[in-house]
N, C-alpha and C positions, 0 to 999 in steps of 0.2 A: 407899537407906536414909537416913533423916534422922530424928537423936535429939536431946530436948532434955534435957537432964540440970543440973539447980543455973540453970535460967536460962545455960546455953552450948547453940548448936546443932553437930550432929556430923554431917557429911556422907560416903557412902562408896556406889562402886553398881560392881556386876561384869555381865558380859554373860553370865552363866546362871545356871538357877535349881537348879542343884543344891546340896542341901541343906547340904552342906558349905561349897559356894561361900554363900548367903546365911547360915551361921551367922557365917564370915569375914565376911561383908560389915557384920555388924549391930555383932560388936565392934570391925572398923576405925572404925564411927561413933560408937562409944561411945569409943573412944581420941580419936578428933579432938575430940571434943567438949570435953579436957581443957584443949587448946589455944587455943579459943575467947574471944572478949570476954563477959561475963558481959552480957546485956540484960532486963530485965524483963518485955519484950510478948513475946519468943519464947515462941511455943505451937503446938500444932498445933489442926485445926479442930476442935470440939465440938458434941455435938448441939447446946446454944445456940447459936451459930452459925449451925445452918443455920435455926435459929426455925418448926419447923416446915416446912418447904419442900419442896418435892417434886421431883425432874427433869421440866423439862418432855418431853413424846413425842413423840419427832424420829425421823425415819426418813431416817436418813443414811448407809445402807450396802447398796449394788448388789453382790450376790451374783456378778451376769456379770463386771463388771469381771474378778475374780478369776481365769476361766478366758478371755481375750484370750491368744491365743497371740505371742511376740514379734514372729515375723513380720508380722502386722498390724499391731502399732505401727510398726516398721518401712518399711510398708507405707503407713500414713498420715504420715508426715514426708515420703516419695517423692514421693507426689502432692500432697503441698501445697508441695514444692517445683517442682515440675512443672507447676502450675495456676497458680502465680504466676507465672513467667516464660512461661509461652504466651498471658498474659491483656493483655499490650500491649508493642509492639514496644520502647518507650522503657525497658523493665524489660532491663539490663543483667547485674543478677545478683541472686541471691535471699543476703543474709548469713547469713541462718540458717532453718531449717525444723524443727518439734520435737515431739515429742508427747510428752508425761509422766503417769505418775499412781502414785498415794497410796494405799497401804491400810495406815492405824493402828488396832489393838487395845490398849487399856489400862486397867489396874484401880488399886486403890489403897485401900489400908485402915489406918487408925492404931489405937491402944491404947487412946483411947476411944471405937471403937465407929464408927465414921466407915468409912463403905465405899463405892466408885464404880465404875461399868463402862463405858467406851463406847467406838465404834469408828466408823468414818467412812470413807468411799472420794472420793478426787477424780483427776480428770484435766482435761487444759489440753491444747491445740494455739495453734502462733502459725508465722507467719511475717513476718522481715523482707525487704522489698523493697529493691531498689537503683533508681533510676532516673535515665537522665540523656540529654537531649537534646543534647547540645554546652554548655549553660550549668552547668554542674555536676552531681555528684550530689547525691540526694535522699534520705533514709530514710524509708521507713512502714513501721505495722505492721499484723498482723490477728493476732486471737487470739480464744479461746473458750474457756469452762472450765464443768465440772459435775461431775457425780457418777457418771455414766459415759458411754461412748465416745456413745451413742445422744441423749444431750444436746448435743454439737456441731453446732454449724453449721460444716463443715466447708467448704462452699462460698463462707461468708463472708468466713474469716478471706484466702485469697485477693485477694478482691475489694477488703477494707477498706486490705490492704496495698498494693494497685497504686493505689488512691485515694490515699491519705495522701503516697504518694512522688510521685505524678505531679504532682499542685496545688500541691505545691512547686516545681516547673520554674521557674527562671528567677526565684525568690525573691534580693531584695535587700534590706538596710537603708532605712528609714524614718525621717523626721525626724521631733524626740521631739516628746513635745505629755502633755498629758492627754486620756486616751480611755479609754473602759467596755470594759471586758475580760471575751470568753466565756474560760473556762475548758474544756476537753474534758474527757469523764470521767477518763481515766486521770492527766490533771493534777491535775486535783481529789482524785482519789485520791493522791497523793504529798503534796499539801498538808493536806488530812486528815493522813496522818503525820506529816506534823511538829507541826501541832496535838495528835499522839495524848500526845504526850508534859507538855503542858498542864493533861490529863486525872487525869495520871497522881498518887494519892496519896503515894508515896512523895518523887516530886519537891515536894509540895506542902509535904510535913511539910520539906524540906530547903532551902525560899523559891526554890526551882528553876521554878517553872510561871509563866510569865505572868498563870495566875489567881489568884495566890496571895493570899488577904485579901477577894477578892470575891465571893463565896457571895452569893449573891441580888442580884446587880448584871447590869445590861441589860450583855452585854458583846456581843450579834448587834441583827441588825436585828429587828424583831420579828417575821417570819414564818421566821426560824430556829430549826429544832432540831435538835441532833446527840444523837444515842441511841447505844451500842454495845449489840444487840441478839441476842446468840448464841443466842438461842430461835429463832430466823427461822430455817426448812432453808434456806431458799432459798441464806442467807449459806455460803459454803465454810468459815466460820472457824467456825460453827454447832458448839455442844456441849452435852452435856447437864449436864458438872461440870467447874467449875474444875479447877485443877490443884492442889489443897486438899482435893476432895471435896467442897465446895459446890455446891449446885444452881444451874447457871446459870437468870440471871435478867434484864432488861430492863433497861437504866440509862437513865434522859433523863437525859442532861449539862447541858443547852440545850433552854430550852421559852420559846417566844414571845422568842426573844434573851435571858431570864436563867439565868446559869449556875445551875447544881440541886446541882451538885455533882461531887467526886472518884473517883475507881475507887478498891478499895482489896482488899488482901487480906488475910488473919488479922491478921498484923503490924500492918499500917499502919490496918486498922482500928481497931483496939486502941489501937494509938497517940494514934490521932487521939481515936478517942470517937465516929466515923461506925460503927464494924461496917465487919463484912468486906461489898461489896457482888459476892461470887462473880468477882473479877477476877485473882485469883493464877493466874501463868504462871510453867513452870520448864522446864529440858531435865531429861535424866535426873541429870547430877550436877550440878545446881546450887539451890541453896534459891531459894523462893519470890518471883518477885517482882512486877510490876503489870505489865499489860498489856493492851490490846483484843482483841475476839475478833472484831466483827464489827460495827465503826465505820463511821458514816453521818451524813449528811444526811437528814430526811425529806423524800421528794421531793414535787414543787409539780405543779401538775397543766399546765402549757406543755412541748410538744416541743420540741427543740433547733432546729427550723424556727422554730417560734415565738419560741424565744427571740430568735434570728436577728433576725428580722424585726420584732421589738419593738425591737431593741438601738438602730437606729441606724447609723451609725457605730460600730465598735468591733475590738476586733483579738482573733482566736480565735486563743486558743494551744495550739497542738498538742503543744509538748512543751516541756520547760524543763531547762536545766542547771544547775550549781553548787549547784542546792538546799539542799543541806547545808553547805558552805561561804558560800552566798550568805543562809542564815537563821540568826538568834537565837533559838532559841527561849524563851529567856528574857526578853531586851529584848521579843521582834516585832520586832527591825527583818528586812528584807525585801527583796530584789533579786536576779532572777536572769538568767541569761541564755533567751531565748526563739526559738521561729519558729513559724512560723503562717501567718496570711491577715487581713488588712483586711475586714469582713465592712460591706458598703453595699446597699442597700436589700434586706436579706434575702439576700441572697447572697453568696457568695466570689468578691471581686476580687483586688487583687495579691496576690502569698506575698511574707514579709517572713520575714526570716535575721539575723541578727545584731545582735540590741538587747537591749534589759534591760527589764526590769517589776519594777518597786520599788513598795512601799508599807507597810507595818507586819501584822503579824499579826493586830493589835489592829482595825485600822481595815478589814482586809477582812473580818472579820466587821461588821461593821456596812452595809459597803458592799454587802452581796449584794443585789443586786432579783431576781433569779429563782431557782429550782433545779429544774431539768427534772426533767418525769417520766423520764427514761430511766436510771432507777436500774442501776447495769452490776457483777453481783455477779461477783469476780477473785478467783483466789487468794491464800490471804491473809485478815489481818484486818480489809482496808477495801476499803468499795466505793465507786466513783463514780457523781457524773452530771453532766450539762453545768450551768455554774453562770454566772451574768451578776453582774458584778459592776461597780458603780457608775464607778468610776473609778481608773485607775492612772497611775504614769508611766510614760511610754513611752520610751524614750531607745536612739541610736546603742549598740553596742557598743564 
């Protein structure tokens, strides 16, 4: 329950809906409310708001999912544990093997008049590989996710993880230089989030975002654009209403490299003078606030071969650490710890371990020359794909 009362908001939520229990639940929100800082733009959403707008027709919920009896899930972590380590002698030990899924149902209705329904089914399978020849261990992974068990490539997520950890074998440090950096999709995806939060209007209103001040300014290269697109089924973060009641709807961030603009939700739109643009995220007990549902790159039309094979010289990074510690998201300054493979005439030579890849936040958006078509939709509100990016530092760890 969430009330706004004199301009203060009142929060309070119990785990049943007995009538009793929500008549309690509505006047704890109305006592908190007392307690509250008084704000202006607190409101809930109104039919202006949603300006006419309609839910888009998503069909995001597998009925089978529902009746999967436990034993099969069970049953799929067994054999992806099982198919991993019989698929090459140098696989040591599998760290983990997993199958999981999702089924949410949820409505939503405020006092004026504002009403939402929808529900959604996901599941994901992964496993991490071990592997090691005598020159050390290696981690890969494989994984897969959709909307029910029958959308896995189950045979995949095996295979990608005995790759990933084997082409590491025998990885060393490399001496630094400037060199054009593949990204992997699921890197790409992790740097996407930390960019998500750039996006975000509330940071904006707070001089928190990187973009802050630059609304209509080239801030990518020009065949950049980032969209968060929760109409796409395809996306797992896909919905048909904010967490508002707002009908979701399509945002270009980034079109031809200039920013478009902020996410934002009842509040922040208000604030600002943008409108709410259907971005408000909450848990159950917590008020409204900004967030991606289903953030991207528009993919380019080169395979990750291709990109390869364009690149040159360059060093594909398969995964990266310190992320959060090693990024600004407010300066962009930018350096992480990395490993990967040296990528030379289209293919992968040495695996390289232990160095860093630095450059600003600011400047790899600009630096991007390709983005693979191999759009890779994960659980979650952001997807990957392989992305070639102009130049970084390379450096010793």
């Amino acid at each position: 329950m969430r009330v706004i009362v004199d301009h203060r908001q009142g929060l309070a939520w119990a785990g049943s809906l007995d009538p009793d229990v929500v008549n309690d639940t509505v006047r704890e929100a109305r006592d908190n409310a007392k307690f509250g800082e008084p704000d202006e733009w607190y409101g809930v959403a109104t039919p202006a708001d949603l300006n006419g707008a309609r839910p888009p027709q998503l069909d995001l919920w597998r009925d089978e999912l529902t009746k999967v009896p436990t034993d099969r899930k069970v049953r799929i972590a067994l054999d992806l544990e099982r198919a991993t380590k019989d698929r090459d002698a140098r696989i040591r030990n599998v760290e983990s093997a997993s199958y999981g899924d999702a089924l949410s149902e949820a409505a939503l209705a405020n006092s004026l008049g504002v009403t939402a329904y929808t529900r959604r089914t996901v599941c994901s399978a992964s496993a991490v590989a071990l592997a090691d020849d005598g020159s050390g261990t290696q981690t890969g992974y494989g994984f897969d996710a959709g909307r029910a068990i029958e959308d896995l490539d189950l045979d995949a997520i095996p295979r990608d993880a005995v790759e990933r950890s084997t082409r590491l074998l025998g990885a060393k440090p490399t001496e630094g230089r400037r060199i054009p950096v593949i990204l992997d999709p699921l890197v790409t995806r992790s740097l996407l989030g930390v960019f998500s939060s750039a996006f975000n209007g509330e940071s904006m209103l707070k001089g928190r975002s990187l973009f802050a001040g630059r609304l209509g300014e080239q801030v990518g290269a020009p065949h950049v654009h980032v969209l968060d697109d929760p109409t796409d089924p395809r996306a797992l973060g896909a919905a048909q209403f904010d967490s508002e009641g707002v009908p979701a709807r399509r945002n270009a961030l980034i079109v031809d490299g200039v920013l478009q603009g902020f996410l934002h939700n009842v509040y922040t739109g208000r604030r600002s003078g943008a409108g709410t643009t259907a971005s408000a995220t909450r848990g159950l007990g917590s008020a409204p606030g900004v967030g991606v549902r289903a953030l991207r790159l528009e993919p380019g039309p080169k395979s990750p071969a291709e990109i390869m094979r364009d690149a040159g010289e360059a060093f594909y990074v398969q995964s990266v650490s310190g992320l959060h510690s090693g990024t600004n998201p407010i300066s962009g300054d930018f350096s992480v710890g990395a490993e990967g493979l040296i990528v030379r005439n289209g293919e992968f030579a040495e695996p390289v371990r232990e160095v860093t890849i630095a450059s600003t936040l600011q400047r790899i958006l600009l630096d991007i020359v390709d983005v693979g078509a191999d759009l890779t939709f994960l659980p979650g509100a952001i997807a990957g794909m392989t992305v070639l990016v102009g130049e970084m530092t390379l450096s010793g760890a």
